[in-house]
C-alpha positions as a Markdown table, in Angstrom:
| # | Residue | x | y | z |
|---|---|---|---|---|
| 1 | Unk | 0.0 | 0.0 | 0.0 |
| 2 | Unk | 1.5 | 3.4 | -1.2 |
| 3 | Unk | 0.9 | 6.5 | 1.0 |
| 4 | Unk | 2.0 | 9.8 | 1.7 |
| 5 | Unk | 5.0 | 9.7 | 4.5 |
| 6 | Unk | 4.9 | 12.8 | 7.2 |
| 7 | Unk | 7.1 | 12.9 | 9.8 |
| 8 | Unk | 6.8 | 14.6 | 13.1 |
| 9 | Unk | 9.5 | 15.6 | 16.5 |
| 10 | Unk | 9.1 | 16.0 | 19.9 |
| 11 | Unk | 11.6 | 16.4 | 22.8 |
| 12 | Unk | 9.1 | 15.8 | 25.7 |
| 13 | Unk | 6.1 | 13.9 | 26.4 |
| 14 | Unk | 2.9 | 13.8 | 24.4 |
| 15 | Unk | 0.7 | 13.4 | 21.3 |
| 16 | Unk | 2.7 | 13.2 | 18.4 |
| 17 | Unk | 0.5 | 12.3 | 15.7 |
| 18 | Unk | -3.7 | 13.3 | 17.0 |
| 19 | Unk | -5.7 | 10.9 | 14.7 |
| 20 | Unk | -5.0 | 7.6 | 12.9 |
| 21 | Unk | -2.4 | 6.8 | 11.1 |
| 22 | Unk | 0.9 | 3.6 | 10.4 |
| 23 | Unk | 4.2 | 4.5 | 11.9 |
| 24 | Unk | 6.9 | 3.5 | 9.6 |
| 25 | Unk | 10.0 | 4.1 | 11.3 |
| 26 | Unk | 11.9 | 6.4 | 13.7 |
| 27 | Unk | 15.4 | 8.0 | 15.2 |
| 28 | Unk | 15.8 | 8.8 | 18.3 |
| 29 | Unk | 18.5 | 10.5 | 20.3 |
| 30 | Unk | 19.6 | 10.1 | 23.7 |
| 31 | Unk | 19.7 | 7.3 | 26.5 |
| 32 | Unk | 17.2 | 6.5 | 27.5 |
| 33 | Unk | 13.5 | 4.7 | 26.4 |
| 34 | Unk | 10.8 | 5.7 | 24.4 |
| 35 | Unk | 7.4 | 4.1 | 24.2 |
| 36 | Unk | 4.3 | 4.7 | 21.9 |
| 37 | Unk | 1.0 | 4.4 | 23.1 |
| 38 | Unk | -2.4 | 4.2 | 20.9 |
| 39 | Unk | -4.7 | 6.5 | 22.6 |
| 40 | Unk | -3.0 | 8.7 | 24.6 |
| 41 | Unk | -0.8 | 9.0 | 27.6 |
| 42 | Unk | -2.9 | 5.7 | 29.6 |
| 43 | Unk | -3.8 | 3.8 | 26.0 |
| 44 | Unk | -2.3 | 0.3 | 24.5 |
| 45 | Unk | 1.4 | 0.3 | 24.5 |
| 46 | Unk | 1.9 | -0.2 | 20.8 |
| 47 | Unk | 6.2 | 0.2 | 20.1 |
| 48 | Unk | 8.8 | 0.3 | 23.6 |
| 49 | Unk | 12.4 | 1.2 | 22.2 |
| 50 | Unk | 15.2 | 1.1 | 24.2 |
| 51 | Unk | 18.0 | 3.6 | 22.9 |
| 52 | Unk | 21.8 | 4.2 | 24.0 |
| 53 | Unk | 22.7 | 7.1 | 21.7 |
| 54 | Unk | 21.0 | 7.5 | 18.6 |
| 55 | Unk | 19.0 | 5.2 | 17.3 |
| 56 | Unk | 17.1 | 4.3 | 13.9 |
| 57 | Unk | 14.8 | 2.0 | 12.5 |
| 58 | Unk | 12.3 | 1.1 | 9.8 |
| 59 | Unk | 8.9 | -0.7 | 10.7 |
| 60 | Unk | 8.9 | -3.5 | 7.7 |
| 61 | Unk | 5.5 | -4.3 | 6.1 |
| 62 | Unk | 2.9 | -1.4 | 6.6 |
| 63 | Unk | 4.2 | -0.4 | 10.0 |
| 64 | Unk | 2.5 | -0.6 | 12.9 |
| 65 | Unk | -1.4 | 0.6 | 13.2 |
| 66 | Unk | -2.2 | 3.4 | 15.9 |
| 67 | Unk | -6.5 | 3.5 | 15.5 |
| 68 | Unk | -6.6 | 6.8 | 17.8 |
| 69 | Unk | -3.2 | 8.5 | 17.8 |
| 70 | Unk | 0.2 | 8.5 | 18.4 |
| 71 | Unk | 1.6 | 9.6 | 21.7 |
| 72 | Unk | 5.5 | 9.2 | 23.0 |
| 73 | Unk | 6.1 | 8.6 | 26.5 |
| 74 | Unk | 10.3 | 9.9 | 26.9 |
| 75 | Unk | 11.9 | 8.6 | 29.5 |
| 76 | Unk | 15.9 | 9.7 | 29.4 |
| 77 | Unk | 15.7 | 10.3 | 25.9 |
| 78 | Unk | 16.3 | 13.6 | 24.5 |
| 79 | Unk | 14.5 | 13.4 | 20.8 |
| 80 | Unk | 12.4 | 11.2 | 18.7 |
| 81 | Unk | 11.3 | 11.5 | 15.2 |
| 82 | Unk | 8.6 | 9.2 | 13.9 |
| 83 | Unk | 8.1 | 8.6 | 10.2 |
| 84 | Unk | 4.3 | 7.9 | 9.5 |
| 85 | Unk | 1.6 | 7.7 | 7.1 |
């Protein structure tokens, strides 16, 4: 499935992405974890990544679904960008 491909930052804790969307991949920078939740700050716990330094990856297939939204709980980590669509 082809589909446009946004990214979008964040150095703290929040909603990255407000509706429903496929993350495709990510960097993040810092030591530290970062975990992605599907409907907000007490939702489903959808991608935990643990980071020492930077860190990149791609999500293979169509990424992973997030029905609500996409929000990043940092914990150490100082940056995160998400690649979605």
């Amino acid at each position: 499935m082809l589909t446009d491909v946004f990214s979008a930052y964040r150095t703290t804790t929040g909603t990255m992405v407000p509706s429903r969307t496929r993350v495709r991949g990510f960097f993040i920078t810092g030591t530290g974890t970062a975990e992605f939740k599907d409907g907000g700050a007490s939702g489903t716990s959808r991608i935990t990544i643990n980071s020492s330094n930077s860190h990149s990856g791609v999500i293979p297939g169509n990424g992973v679904l997030f029905s609500s939204d996409v929000h990043v709980t940092l914990t150490g980590v100082t940056a995160v960008t998400i690649f979605y669509g």
